[in-house]
C-alpha positions in Angstrom: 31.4 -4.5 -12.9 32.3 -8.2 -13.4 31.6 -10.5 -16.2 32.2 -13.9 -17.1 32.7 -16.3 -20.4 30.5 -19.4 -20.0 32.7 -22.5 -20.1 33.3 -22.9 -23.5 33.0 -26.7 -23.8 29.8 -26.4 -22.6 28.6 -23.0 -23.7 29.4 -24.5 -27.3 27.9 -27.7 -28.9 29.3 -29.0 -32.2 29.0 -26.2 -34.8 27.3 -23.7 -32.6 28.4 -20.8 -32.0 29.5 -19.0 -28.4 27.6 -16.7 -26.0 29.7 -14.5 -23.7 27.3 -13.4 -20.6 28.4 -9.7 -19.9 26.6 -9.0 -16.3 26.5 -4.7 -15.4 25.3 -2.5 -12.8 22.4 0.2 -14.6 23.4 2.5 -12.9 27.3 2.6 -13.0 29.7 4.6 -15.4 32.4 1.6 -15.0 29.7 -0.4 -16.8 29.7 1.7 -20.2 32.9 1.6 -20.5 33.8 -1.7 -19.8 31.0 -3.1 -21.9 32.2 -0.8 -24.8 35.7 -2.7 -23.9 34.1 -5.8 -23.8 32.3 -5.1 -27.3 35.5 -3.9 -29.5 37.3 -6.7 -28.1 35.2 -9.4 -29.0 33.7 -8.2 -32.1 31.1 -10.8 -32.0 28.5 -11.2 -35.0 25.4 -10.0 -32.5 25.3 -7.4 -29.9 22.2 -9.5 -27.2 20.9 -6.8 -24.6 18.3 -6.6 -22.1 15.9 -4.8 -23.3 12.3 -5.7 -25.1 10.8 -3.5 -28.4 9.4 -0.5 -25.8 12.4 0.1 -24.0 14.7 0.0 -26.9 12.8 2.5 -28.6 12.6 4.3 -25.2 16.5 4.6 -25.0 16.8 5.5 -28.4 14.3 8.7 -28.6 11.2 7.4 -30.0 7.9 7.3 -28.7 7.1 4.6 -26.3 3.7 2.8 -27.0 0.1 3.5 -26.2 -1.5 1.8 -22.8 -4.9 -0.1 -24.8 -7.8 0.8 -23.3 -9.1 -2.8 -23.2 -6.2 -3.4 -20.9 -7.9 -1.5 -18.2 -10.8 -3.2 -17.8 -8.6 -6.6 -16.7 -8.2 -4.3 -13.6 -4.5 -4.3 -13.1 -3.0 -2.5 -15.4 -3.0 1.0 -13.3 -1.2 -0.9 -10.3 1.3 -2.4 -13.0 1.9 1.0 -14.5 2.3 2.5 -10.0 4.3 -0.3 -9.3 6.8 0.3 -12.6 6.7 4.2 -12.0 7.4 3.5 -8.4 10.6 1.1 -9.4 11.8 3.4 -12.2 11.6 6.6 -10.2 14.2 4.8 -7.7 16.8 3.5 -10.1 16.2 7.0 -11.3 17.3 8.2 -8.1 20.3 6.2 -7.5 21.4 7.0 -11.1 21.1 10.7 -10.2 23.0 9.9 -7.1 25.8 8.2 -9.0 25.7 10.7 -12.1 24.8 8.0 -14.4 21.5 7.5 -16.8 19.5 4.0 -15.9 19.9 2.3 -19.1 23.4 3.6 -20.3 24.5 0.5 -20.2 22.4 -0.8 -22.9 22.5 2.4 -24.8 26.1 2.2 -25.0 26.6 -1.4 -26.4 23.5 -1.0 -28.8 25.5 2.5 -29.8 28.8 0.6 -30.0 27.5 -2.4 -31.8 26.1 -0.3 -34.6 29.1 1.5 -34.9 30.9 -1.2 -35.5 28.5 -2.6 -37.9 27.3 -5.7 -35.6 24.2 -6.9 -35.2 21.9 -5.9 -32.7 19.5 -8.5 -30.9 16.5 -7.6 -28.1 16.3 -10.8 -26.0 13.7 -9.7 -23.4 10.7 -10.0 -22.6 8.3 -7.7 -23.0 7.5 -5.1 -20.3 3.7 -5.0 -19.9 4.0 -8.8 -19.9 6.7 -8.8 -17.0 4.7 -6.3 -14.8 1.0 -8.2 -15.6 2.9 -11.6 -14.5 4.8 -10.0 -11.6 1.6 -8.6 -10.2 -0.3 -11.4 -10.5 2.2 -13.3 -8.8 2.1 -11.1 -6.1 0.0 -12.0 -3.0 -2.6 -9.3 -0.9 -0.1 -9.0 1.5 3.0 -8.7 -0.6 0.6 -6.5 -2.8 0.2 -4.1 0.1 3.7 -4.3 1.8 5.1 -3.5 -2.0 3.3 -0.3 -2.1 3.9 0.7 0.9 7.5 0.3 1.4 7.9 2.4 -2.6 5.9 4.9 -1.0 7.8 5.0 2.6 10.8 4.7 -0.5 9.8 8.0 -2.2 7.8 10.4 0.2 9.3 11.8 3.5 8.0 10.7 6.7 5.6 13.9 6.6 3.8 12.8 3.9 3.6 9.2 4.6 2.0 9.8 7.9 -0.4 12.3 6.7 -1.5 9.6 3.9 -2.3 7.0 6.7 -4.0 9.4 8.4 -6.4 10.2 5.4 -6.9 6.8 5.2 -7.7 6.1 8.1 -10.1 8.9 8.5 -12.0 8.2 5.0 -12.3 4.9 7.0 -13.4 5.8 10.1 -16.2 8.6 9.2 -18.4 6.1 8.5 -17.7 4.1 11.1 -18.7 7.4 13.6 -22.0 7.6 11.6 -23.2 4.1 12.1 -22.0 3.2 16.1 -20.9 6.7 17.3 -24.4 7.2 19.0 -22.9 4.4 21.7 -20.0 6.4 22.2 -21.7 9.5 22.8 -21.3 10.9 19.6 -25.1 12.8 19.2 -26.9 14.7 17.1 -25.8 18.3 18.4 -22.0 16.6 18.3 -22.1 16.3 14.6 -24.5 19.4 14.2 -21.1 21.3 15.9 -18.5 18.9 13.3 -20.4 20.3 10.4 -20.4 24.0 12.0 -16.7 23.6 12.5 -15.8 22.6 8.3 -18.1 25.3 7.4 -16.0 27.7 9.6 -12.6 25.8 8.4 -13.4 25.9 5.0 -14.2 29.7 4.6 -11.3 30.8 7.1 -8.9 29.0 4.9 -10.0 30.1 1.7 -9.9 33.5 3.0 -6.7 33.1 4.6 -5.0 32.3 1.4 -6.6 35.0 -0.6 -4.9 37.6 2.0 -2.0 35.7 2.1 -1.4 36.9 -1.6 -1.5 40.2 -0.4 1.5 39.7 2.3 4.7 40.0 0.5 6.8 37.1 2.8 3.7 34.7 1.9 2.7 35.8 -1.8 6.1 34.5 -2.7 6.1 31.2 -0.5 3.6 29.0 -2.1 3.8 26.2 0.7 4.1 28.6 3.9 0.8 30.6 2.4 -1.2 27.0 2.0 0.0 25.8 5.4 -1.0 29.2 6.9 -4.6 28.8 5.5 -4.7 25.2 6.8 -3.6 25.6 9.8 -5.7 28.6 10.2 -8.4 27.5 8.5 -8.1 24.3 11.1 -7.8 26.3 14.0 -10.8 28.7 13.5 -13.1 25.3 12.6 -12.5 23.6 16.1 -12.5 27.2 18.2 -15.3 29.3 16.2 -17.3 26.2 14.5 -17.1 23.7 16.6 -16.5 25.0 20.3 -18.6 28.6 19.9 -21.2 27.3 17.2 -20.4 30.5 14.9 -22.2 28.2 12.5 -24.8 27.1 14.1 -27.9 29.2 12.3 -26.3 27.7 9.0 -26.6 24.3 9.7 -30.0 24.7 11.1 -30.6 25.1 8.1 -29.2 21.8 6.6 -31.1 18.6 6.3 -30.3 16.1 9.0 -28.5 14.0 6.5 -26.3 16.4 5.0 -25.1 17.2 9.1 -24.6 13.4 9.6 -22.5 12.3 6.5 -20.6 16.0 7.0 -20.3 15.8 11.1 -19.3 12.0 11.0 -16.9 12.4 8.0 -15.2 15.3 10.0 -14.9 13.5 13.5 -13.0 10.7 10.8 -10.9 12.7 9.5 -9.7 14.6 12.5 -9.0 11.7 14.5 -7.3 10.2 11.2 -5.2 13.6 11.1 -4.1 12.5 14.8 -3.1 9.6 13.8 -1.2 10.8 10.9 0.5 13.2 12.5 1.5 10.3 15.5 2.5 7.7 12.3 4.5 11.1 11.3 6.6 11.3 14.3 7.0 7.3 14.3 8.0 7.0 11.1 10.2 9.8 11.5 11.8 8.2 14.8 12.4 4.9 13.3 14.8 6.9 10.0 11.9 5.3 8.0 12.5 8.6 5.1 15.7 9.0 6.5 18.1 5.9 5.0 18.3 6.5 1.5 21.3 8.7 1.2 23.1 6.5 4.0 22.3 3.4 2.1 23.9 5.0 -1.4 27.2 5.9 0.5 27.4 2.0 2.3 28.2 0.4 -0.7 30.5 0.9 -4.1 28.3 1.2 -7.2 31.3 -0.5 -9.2 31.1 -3.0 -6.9 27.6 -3.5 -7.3 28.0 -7.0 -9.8 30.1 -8.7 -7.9 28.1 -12.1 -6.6 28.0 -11.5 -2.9 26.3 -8.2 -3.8 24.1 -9.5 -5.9 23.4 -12.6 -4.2 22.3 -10.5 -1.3 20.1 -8.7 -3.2 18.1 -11.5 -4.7 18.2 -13.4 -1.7 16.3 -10.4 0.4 14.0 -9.8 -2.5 12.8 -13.3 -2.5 12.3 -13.7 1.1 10.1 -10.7 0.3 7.9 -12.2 -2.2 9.4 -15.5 -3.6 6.6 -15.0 -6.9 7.8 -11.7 -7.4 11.0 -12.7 -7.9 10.2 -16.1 -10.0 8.1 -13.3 -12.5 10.6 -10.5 -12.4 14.2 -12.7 -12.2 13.7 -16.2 -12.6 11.6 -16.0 -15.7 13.5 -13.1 -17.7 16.6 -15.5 -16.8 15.0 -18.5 -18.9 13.8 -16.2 -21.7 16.5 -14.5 -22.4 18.3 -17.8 -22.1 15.9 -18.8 -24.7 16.6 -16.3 -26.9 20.5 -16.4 -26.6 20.5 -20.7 -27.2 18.8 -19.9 -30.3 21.5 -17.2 -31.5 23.9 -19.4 -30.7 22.4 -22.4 -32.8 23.0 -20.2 -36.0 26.8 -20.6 -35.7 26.8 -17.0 -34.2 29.5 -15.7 -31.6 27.6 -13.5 -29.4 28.3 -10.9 -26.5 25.0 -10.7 -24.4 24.6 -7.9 -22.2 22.7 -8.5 -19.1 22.1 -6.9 -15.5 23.9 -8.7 -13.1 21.4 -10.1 -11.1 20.5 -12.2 -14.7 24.0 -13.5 -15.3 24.2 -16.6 -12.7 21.1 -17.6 -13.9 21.4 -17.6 -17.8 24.8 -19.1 -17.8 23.3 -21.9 -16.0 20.8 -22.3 -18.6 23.3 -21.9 -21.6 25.7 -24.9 -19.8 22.3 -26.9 -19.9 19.5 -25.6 -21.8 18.0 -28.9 -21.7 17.0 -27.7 -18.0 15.0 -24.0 -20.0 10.8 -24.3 -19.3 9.2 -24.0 -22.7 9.0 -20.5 -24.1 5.6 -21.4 -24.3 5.1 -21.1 -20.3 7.2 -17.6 -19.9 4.7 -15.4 -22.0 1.6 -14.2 -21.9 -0.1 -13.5 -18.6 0.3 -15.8 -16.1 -2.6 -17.1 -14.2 -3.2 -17.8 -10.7 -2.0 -21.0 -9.9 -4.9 -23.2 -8.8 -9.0 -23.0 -9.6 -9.5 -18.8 -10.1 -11.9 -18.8 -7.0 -11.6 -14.5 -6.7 -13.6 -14.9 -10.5 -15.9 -17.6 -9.6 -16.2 -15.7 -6.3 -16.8 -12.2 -8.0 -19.0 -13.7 -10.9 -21.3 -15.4 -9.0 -21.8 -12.1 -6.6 -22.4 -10.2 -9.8 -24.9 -12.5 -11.3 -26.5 -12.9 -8.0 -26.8 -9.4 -7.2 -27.9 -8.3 -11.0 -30.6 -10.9 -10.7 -31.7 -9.9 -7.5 -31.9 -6.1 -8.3 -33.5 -7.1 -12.0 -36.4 -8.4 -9.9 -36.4 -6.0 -7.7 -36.8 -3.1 -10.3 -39.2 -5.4 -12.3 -41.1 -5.1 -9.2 -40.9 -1.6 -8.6 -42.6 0.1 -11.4 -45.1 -0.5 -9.2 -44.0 -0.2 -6.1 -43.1 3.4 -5.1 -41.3 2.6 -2.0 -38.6 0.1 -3.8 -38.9 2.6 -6.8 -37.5 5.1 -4.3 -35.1 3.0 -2.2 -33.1 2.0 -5.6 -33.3 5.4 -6.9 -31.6 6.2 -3.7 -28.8 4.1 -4.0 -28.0 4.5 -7.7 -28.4 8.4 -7.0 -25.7 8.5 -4.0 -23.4 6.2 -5.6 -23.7 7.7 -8.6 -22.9 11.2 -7.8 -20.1 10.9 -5.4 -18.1 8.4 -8.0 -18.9 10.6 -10.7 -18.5 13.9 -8.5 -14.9 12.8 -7.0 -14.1 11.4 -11.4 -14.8 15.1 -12.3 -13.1 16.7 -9.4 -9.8 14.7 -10.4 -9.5 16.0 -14.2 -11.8 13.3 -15.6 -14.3 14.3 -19.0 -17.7 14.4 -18.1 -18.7 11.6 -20.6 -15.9 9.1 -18.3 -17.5 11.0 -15.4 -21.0 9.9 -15.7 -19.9 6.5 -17.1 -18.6 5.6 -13.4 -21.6 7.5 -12.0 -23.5 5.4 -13.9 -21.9 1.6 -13.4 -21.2 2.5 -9.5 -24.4 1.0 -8.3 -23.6 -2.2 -9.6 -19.4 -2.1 -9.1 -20.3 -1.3 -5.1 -21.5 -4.5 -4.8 -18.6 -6.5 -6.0 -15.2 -6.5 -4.8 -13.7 -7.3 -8.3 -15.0 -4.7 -10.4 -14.7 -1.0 -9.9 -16.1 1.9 -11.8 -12.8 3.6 -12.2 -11.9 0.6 -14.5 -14.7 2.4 -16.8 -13.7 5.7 -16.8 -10.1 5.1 -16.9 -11.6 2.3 -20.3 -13.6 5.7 -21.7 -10.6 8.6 -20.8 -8.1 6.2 -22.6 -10.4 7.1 -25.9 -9.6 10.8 -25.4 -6.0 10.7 -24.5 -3.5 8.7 -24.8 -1.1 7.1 -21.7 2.3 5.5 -22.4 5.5 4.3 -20.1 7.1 7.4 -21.4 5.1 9.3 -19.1 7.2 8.2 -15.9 10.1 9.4 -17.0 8.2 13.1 -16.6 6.8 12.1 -13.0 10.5 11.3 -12.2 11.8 14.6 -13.1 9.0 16.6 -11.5 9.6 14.4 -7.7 13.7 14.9 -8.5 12.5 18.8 -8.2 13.5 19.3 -4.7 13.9 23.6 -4.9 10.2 24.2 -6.3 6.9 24.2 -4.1 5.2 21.1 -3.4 1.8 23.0 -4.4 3.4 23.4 -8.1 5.4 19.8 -8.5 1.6 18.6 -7.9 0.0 21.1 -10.3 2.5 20.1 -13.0 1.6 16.2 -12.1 -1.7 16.7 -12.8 -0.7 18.4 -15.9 0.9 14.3 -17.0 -1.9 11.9 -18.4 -1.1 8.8 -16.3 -0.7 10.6 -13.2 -4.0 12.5 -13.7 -5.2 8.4 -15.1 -4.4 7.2 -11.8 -6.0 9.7 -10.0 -9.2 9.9 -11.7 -9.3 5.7 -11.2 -8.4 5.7 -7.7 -10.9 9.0 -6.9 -13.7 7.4 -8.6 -13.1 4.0 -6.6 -13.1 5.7 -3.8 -16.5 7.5 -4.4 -18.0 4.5 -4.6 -16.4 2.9 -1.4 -17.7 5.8 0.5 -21.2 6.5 -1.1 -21.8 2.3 -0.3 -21.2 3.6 3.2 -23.1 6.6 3.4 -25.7 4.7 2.4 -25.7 2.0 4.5 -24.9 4.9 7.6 -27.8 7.4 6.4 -29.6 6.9 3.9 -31.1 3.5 4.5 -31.8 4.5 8.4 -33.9 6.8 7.2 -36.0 4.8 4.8 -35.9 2.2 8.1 -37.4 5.0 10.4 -40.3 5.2 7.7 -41.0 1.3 7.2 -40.9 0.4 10.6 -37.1 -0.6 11.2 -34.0 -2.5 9.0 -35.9 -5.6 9.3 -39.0 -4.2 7.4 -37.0 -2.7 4.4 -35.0 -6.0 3.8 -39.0 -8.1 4.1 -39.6 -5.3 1.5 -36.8 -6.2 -0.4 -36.9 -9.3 -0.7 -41.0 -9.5 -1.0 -40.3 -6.9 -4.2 -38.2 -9.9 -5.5 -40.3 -12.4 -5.2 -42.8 -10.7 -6.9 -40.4 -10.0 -9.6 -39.8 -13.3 -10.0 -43.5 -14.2 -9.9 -43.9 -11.5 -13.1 -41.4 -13.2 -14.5 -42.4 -16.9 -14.5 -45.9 -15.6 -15.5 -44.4 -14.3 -18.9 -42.4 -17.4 -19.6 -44.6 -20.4 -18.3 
């Protein structure tokens, strides 16, 4: 650990008091005890650390607070609370690497100041007010490359490949059911898809039932599930799909049940190859592979001195220089803020700080004529320029609300619009509010997606798992303090995949984030289900695409024409 005094002539004005920056690594036992050294040595009047209310009462044992439902609806708040569980669960790592708790640092001059009888002072800013501005500072890209490089951070290379591969399958099935006629994908093609996940889905369900019955398998929860899988898998594409085992069955099936189901499983097959290719890569390139051989390159103890540091910052803003303005730049002029202000009442103070903050409050303290106003570090921090995403997304939703107002206006006496509306309420509906359910959610949040995903389809900036996440909030509630439980359940590296995931269900912001992200989903692929089957067949009916948008738009018109009539 290293530390530094400001430079007393300037860290002191005429009757002020002095600050002493202390600068520590979180995760490093040298830290605790040199900052309990630092502590009884000084015995300043106030103990300054780096922590806000939350955390403080975190460390301390007491219950961390409450995520408000309102929050949710801004949009953002479950990607702050992945982005902070992502970022805790690797300092938790490295402190379980280095056999030290994050935070003991702070802990142990809190503990040492009050032992002492000092006074203790929280100079940071809050939290939730950190994440929401470092967030929003974050561009798409930086958005994207964040999340992907915590989750190539956390998961093995297995996993990470398989989780492209989903993606790009839930991407593609669509895709198959709108073109895959040009590419020779036909009717009896997806007739034999469907046959095959019949067939895969009742082989592996019956797989694993006997697998409880075979003692090397009933006591191996992962090699019994990748036995069904890979059975289950195997027996789809030989019995379902190459010898049409299933064939009378799906005769049987309307011909847009075998189209979403066919098309959806050509997707998701190719995307499986592709995951399992991004698996190999990934594995190849030591992307799962570095984090253990990045711990031993470097000294923890060494982990404060300024070339380390430096480094660190440095790479981190290349990364996303707004990030890093939000997350380091910012905190360094509030807490520099907060510390002038101590210092002002005549008091000597010892502030406690990460050592990536020292640098930059000790400049401040030298010149605090040089601090932004407090007034521009808190509260959420807007995009910088005109908020064109809003106007963007506003002026979509007000269009398309209008145009669908008039359209239904029309339709109460129009059976065809009646029923083309129905239809795309009803498929929307039911997959968001199907996929809500199947993730844990309470059937009144449930049907509140099913019921707003007809309207959140059609604009980018709103999403119906904002709604259901807004209505489970009301039934239970979701704090910080559940990440510290996710952390301990990934550290788990003897138990069964199968059961670290049933026990993450079992937290409420994991099971939050999945019921917001499975409900957004639902929507994203009942928009193209629709587009892919459903409309085509209300097409065939009127005469071709053309004809259903004339009737569209001709239902408007007359809407609008009922309208003016009432008002003029």
């Amino acid at each position: 650990m290293s530390e530094s005094r400001a430079d007393e002539a300037a860290a002191r004005g005429e009757g002020e008091g002095r600050v002493r920056v202390v600068g520590t690594a979180h995760v490093s036992a040298g830290s605790v005890e040199e900052v309990e050294t630092a502590i009884r040595e000084e015995r300043p009047d106030v103990v300054a650390v780096e922590l806000d209310e939350g955390r403080y009462r975190q460390l301390k044992g007491g219950a961390p607070e409450d995520l408000d439902a309102s929050d949710l609806l801004e949009g953002n708040t479950v990607f702050q609370f992945l982005a902070y569980w992502m970022l805790s669960y690797v300092q938790t790592r490295m402190g379980e690497r280095f056999d030290i708790k994050p935070g003991a640092d702070m802990l142990a001059a809190v503990e040492t100041a009050e032992a002492l009888g000092l006074d203790v002072a929280l100079v940071d800013r809050d939290i939730q007010t950190t994440m929401q501005r470092f967030w929003r500072r974050l561009s798409v890209t930086e958005k994207f490359g964040l999340v992907g490089g915590l989750l190539f951070g956390v998961s093995d290379a297995r996993v990470a490949g398989l989780t492209l591969g989903l993606v790009v399958g839930a991407l593609l099935g669509p895709v198959v059911g709108l073109f895959g006629g040009s590419v020779g994908v036909t009717d009896a093609v997806l007739a034999r898809a469907t046959g095959g996940v019949l067939v895969a889905a009742a082989s592996g369900y019956l797989l694993g039932r006997l697998g409880r019955l075979v003692p090397r398998l009933r006591d191996d929860a992962d090699l019994r599930f990748a036995v069904a899988a890979g059975g289950g898998l195997l027996l789809g594409v030989g019995g379902g799909f190459g010898l049409g085992l299933a064939d009378p069955v799906v005769a049987r099936l309307g011909g847009l049940v075998v189209g979403a189901v066919g098309s959806l499983a050509i997707g998701l097959t190719v995307g499986l190859l592709v995951g399992v290719v991004a698996a190999v890569v990934f594995a190849a390139l030591g992307v799962d592979g570095g984090e253990a051989a990045e711990y031993e390159e470097f000294d923890v103890d060494r982990m404060t001195d300024t070339d380390v540091v430096t480094a660190m910052l440095e790479e981190f803003r290349e990364f996303s220089p707004g990030g890093a303005e939000a997350l380091i730049d910012e905190r360094d002029a509030y807490i520099a803020h907060r510390l002038v202000a101590l210092r002002r009442t005549g008091a000597d103070v010892v502030a406690v700080v990460g050592a990536g903050h020292r640098e930059g409050i000790e400049r401040y303290l030298r010149s605090p004529r040089e601090l932004p106003s407090m007034e521009s570090l808190t509260g959420v921090a807007e995009s910088r320029g005109l908020p064109w995403g809003k106007l963007v997304g506003f002026a979509v939703t007000a269009t398309f609300v209008g145009f669908f107002a008039l359209l239904a206006l029309s339709s109460v006496n129009n059976l065809d619009l009646l029923r083309l509306f129905g239809a795309w309420f009803v498929v929307n509906g039911a997959l968001s509010a199907g996929l809500a359910k199947a993730a844990g959610a309470r059937w009144p949040s449930a049907l509140v997606g099913g019921a707003v995903a007809w309207l959140t389809s059609i604009n980018p900036l709103l999403a119906p798992g904002w709604f259901v996440g807004y209505v489970e909030l009301r039934y239970t509630p979701v704090n910080v303090g559940d990440i510290a439980t996710l952390n301990e359940l990934l550290a788990d590296e003897e138990r069964p995949i199968t059961d670290i995931l049933a026990d993450m269900f079992g937290v409420d912001l994991f099971r939050l984030i999945v019921v917001v992200a499975l409900t957004n989903v639902g929507s994203v692929v009942a928009s193209a289900l629709f587009v892919a089957y459903v409309l085509p067949q209300f097409a065939a009916d009127y005469g071709g695409t053309e004809a259903v948008a004339r009737l569209m738009f001709e239902g408007a018109r007359n809407g609008a024409r009922i309208v003016w009539g009432a008002v003029a």
